[in-house]
C-alpha positions in Angstrom: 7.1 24.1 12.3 6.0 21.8 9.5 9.0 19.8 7.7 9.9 19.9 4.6 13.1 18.2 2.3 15.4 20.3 0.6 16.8 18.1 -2.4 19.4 19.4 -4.7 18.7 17.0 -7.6 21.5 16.4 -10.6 23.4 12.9 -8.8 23.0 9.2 -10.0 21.9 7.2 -6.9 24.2 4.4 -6.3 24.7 1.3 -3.7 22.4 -0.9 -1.6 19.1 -0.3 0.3 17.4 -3.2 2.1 13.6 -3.1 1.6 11.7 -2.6 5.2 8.5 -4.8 6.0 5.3 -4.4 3.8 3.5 -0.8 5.2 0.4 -2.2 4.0 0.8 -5.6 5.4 2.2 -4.8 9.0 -1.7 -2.9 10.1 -3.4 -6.0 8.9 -1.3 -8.1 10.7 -1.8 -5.8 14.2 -5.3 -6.1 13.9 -5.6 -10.0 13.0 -3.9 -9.9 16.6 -6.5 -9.0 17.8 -8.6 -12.8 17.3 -6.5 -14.4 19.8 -5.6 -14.3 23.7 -2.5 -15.6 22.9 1.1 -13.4 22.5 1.4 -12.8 18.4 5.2 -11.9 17.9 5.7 -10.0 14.1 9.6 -9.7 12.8 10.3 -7.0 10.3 8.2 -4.1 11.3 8.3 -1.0 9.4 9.1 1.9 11.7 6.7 4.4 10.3 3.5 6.2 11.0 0.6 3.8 9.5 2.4 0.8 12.4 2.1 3.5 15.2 -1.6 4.3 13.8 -2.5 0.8 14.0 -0.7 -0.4 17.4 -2.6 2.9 19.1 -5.7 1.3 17.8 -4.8 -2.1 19.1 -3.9 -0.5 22.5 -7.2 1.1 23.0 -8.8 -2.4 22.4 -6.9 -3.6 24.8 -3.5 -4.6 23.6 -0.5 -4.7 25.4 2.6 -4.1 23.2 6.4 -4.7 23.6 8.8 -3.3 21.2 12.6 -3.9 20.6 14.1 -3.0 17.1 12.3 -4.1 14.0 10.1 -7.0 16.4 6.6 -6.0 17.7 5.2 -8.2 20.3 1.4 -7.9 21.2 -1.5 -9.7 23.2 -4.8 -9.0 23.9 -6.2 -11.3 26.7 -9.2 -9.5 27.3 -11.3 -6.9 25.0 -11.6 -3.8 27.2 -12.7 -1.6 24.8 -14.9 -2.1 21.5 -15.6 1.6 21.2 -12.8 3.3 19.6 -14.4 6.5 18.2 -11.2 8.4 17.5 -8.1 8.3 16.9 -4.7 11.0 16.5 -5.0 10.4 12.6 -7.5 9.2 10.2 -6.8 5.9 8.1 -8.5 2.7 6.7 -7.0 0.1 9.2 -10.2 0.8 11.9 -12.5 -0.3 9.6 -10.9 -3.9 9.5 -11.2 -4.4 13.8 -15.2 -4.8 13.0 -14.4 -8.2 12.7 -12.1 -9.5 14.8 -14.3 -7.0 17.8 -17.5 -8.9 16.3 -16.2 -12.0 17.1 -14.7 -11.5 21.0 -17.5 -9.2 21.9 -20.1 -9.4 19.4 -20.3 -5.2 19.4 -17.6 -2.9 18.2 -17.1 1.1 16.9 -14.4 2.7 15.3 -13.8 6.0 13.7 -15.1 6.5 10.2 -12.4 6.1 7.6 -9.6 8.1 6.4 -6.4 8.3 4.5 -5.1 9.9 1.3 -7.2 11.6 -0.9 -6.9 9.9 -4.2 -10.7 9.6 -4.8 -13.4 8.1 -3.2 -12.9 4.5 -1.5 -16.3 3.6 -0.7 -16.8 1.5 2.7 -19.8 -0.4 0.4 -18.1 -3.4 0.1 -17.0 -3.9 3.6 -20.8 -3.3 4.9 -21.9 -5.6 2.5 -19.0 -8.5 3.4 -19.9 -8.4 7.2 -23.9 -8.1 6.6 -23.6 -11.3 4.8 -21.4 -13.0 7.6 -24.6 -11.7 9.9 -23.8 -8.4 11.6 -26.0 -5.4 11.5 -23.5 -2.2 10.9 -24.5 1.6 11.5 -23.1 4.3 9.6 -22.6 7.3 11.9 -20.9 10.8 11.1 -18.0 10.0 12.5 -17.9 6.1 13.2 -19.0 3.1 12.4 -21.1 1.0 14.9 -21.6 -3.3 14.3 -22.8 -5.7 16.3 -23.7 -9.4 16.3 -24.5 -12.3 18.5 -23.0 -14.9 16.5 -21.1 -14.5 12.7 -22.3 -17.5 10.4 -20.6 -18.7 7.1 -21.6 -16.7 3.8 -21.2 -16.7 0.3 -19.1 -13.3 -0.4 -19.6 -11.7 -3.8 -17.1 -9.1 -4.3 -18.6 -6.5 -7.5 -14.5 -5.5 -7.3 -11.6 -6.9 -5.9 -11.4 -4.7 -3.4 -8.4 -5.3 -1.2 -9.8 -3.7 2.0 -13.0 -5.8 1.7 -11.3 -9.1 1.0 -9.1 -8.7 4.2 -11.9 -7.3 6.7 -14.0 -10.3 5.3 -11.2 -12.9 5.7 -10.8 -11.4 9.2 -14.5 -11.6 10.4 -14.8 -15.2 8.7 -12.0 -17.2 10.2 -13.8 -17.7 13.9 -17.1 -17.8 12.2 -19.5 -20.5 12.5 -19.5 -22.7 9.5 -17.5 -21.8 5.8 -17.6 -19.0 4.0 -16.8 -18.3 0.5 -15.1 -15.3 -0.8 -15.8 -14.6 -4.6 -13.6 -12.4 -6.6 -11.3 -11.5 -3.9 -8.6 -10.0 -4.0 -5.2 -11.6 -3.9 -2.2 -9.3 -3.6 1.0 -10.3 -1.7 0.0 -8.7 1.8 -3.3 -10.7 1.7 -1.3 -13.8 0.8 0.8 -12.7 3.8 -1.8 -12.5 6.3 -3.7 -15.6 4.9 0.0 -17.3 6.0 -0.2 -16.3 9.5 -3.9 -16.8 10.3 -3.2 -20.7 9.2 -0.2 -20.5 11.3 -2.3 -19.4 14.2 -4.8 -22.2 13.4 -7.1 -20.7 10.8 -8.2 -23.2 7.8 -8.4 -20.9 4.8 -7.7 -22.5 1.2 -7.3 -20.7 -2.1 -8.7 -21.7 -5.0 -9.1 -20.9 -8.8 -10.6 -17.8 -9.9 -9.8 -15.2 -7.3 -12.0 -17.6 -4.9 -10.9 -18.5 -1.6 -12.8 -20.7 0.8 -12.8 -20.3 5.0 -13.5 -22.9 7.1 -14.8 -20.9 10.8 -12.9 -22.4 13.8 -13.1 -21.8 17.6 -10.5 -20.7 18.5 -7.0 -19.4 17.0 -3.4 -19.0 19.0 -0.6 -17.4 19.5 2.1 -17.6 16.2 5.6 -16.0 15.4 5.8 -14.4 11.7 8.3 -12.1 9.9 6.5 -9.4 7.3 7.3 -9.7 3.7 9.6 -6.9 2.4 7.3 -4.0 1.0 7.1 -4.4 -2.9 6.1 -0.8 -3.0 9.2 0.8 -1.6 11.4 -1.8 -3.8 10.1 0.0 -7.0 10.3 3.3 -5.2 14.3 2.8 -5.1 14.2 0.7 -8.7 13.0 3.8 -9.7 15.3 6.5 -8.1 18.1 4.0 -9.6 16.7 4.3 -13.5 15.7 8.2 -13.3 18.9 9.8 -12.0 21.0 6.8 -13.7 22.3 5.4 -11.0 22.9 1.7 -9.8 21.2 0.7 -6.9 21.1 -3.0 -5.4 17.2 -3.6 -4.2 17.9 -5.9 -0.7 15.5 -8.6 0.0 12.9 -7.2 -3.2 10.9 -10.2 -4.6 11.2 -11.1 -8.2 7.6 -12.9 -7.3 5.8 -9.7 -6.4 7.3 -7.6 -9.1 6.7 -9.3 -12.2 4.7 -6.6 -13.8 6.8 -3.7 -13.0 10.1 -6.1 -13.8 8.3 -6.3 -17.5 7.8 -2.7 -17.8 11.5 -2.1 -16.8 12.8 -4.4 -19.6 10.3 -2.7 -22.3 11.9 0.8 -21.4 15.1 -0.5 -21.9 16.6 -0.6 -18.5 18.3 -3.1 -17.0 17.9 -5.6 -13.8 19.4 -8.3 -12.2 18.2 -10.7 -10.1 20.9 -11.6 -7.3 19.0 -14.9 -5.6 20.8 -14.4 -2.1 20.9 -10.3 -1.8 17.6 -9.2 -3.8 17.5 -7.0 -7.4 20.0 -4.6 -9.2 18.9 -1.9 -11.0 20.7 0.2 -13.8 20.5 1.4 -17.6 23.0 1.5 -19.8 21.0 3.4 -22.7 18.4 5.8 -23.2 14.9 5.1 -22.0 11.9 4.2 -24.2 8.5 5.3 -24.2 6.1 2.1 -23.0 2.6 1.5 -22.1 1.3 1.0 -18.5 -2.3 -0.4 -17.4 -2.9 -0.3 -13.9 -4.9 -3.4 -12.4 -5.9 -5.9 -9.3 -2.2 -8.1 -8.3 -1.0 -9.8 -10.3 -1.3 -6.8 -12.3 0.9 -3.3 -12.4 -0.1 -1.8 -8.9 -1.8 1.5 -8.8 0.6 2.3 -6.0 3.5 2.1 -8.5 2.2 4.3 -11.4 3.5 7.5 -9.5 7.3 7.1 -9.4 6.7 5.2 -13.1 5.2 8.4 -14.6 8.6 10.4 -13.4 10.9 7.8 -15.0 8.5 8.2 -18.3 9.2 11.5 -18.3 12.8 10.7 -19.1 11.9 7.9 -22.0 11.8 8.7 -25.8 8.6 8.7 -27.1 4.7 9.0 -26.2 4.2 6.7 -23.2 0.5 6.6 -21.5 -0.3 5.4 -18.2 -4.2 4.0 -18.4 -5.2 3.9 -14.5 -8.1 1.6 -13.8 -7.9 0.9 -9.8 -8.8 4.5 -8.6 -10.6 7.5 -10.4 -8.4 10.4 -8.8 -4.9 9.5 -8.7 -3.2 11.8 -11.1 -3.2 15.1 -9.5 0.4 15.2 -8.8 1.2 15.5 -12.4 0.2 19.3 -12.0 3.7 19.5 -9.8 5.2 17.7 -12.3 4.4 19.8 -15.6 5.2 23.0 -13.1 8.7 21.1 -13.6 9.2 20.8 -16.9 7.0 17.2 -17.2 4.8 17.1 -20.9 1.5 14.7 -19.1 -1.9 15.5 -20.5 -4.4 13.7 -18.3 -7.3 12.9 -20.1 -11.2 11.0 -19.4 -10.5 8.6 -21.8 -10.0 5.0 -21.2 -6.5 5.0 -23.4 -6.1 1.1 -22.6 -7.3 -2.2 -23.3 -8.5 -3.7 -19.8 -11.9 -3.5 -19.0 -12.4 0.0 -16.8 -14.9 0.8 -14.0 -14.6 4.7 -14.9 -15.7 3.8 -19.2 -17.9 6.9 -20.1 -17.5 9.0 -17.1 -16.0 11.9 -16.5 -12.6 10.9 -14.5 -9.3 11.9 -15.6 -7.3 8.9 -15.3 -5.5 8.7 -18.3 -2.0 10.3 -18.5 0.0 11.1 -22.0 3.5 11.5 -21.1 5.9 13.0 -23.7 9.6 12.4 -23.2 12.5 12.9 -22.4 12.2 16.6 -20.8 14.5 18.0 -18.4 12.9 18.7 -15.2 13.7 21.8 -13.3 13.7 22.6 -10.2 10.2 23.7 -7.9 8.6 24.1 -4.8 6.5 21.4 -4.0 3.7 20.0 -1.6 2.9 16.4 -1.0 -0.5 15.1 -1.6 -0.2 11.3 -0.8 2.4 8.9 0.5 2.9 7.7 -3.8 2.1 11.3 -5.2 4.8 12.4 -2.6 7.6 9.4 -3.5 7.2 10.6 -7.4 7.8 14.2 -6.2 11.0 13.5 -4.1 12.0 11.3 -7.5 11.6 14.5 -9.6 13.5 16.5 -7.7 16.6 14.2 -7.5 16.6 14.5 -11.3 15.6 18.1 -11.2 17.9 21.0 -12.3 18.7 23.3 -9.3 17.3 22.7 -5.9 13.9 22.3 -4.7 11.6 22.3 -1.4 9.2 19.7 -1.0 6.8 20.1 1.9 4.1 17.8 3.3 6.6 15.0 4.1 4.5 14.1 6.9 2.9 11.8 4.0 5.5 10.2 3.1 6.7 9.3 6.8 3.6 7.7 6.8 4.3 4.6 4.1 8.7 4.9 4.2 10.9 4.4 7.4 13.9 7.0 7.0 13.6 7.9 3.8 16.1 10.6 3.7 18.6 8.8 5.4 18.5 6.2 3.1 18.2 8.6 0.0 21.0 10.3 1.6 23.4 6.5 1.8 22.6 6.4 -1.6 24.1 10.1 -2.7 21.0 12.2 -2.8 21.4 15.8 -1.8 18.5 15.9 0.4 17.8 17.3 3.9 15.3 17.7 5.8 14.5 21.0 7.5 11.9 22.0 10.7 
């Protein structure tokens, strides 16, 4: 039987949560792994479905994994398997193993691409990024096939900065003959993150000005010991929980660094934080919310992944707020859930910003008008993404009366425990099935 939360909503969330490791740095760092014989030891590991996605993928190559805790240890002496054609569930991390497979056995296939549906997320770039470094890729039904005798040193023009395309490019280019130069790349903190342990295993990789960063191909790369930078996603996740239901909640091990855009939006609504230097960030309000502005963009920006719990809290600010999305086309479908709750977004196809957007002229809703404050009541609920699904378990702990959220599968995917944490924190929430 499918699970599914039950969350009375109605109580101010109060206390301290300690942010796990970076979801979307943890499957990068797996599969860089995989470019050396040596034993690659990662601290800080995320206990949640997108780590076991990426270890099974790593095992199937040929890893051999030890677990203990929150500490992952893996080596793969010996490439027994480029062909990975499926796996239990569909993501993006196979895509990035074309490299480091390229390079230890000059062939390698994985399973076509996958994840949550918030639009298309085109595979262009990353064909493009290892064509350039001198592999020849196939595009089946169902996988992806790439081979190459030797990778060679390139000049990488990104049209985007496309974080999937920056990392499988980093990843192919750091054993490749001669240097390669990555233009317009992207630059967020889980790229900085694996960029810090491919030097530490011996990689020479500088960055420079301009969204450029430079790779210098060596032969070999070792063994290294590195902890995972807390997830800046799930910090604002519990930021927000604390300014909806107008709680208090102290953010453990969140990074000022890495939250500078969302911090500034906080402050223009009014609410409060604190930054505690040896514990992490405090978040509270001590006055009614007001309506603000949000453009989503490329880090150092306001992430795309944080506009969903924002547009809950929105809905409790005074005022006309609008959320201009710019990153993906397609990412505002769970505001349907949210109007069935009370919620006051019109989505529209303009571009109601003023950063340059990709989707100008074209006939993608992603623009949302909030109107504020409204009480939100009560619904039944399903989960459409890991994001879509956090802003839906937000609504309901502000929601009048009790609702039943389903899909949670989705979320299990992105946060470790989530309702026993909620629950530490004074959420009425189970989880049922």
């Amino acid at each position: 039987m499918p699970q599914k939360f039950v969350i009375k909503g109605g109580n101010p969330l109060t206390g301290t949560v300690r942010v796990r490791g970076a979801k979307n740095s943890v499957s990068k760092l797996l599969i860089a792994s995989l470019l050396t014989k040596d034993e690659v030891k990662l601290t800080n590991v995320p206990l949640s479905q997108e780590t076991e996605i990426a270890l099974e993928l790593c095992e199937n190559i040929g890893s051999i994994v030890k677990r203990e805790a929150d500490t992952i240890t893996i080596r793969t002496p010996d490439i027994r398997n480029y062909r990975v054609k499926e796996l239990s569930r569909k993501n993006r991390v196979p895509i990035l193993a074309l490299g480091p497979l390229l390079v230890r056995a000059g062939e390698a296939e994985v399973p076509m691409v996958g994840g949550d549906k918030i639009g298309p997320r085109p595979i262009d770039f990353h064909i493009a990024s290892l064509e350039k470094l001198g592999a020849t890729i196939e595009v089946n039904a169902s996988t992806i096939v790439a081979k190459a005798k030797n990778l060679s040193g390139a000049t990488i023009v990104l049209p985007y900065p496309s974080v999937g395309a920056t990392e499988n490019s980093i990843l192919a280019a750091v054993l490749a003959e001669g240097r390669t130069t990555i233009v317009n790349a992207a630059t967020e903190p889980e790229i900085i993150d694996m960029i810090k342990m491919l030097q530490n295993m011996g990689a020479i990789i500088e960055l420079g000005a301009n969204r450029t960063i430079y790779i210098d191909g060596v032969e070999e790369l070792h063994g290294v010991e590195h902890r995972l930078i807390a997830d800046r996603l799930e910090a604002v996740s519990f930021a927000v929980m604390a300014l909806a239901t107008n709680g208090n909640i102290l953010v453990q091990d969140a990074v000022q660094e890495h939250l500078i855009a969302f911090l500034n939006a906080v402050r223009r609504m009014g609410a409060k934080y604190e930054v505690e230097p040896e514990d992490g960030i405090r978040f509270y309000r001590n006055e009614e919310l007001k309506a603000t502005d949000i453009e989503t963009d490329t880090y150092p920006g306001f992430a795309t992944d944080w506009q969903q719990p924002t547009a809950v809290l929105l809905t409790q600010a005074r005022g006309t707020s609008i959320i201009h999305e710019t990153v993906y086309e397609d990412r505002f479908g769970y505001t349907e859930d949210l109007n069935r709750m009370g919620a006051k977004i019109n989505v529209e196809t303009k571009c109601l910003g003023i950063l340059p957007c990709r989707f100008q002229g074209k006939d993608y809703k992603h623009s949302a008008v909030i109107q504020g404050p409204t009480s939100l009541k009560a619904a039944d609920i399903v989960m459409r993404d890991i994001r879509a699904g956090m802003a839906q378990v937000i609504a309901a702990l502000i929601a009048d009366g009790v609702s039943e959220v389903s899909g949670v599968e989705h979320i299990d995917r992105g946060y470790e425990k989530i309702d026993e944490r909620i629950r530490a924190l004074g959420g009425d929430l189970k989880r049922i099935g």
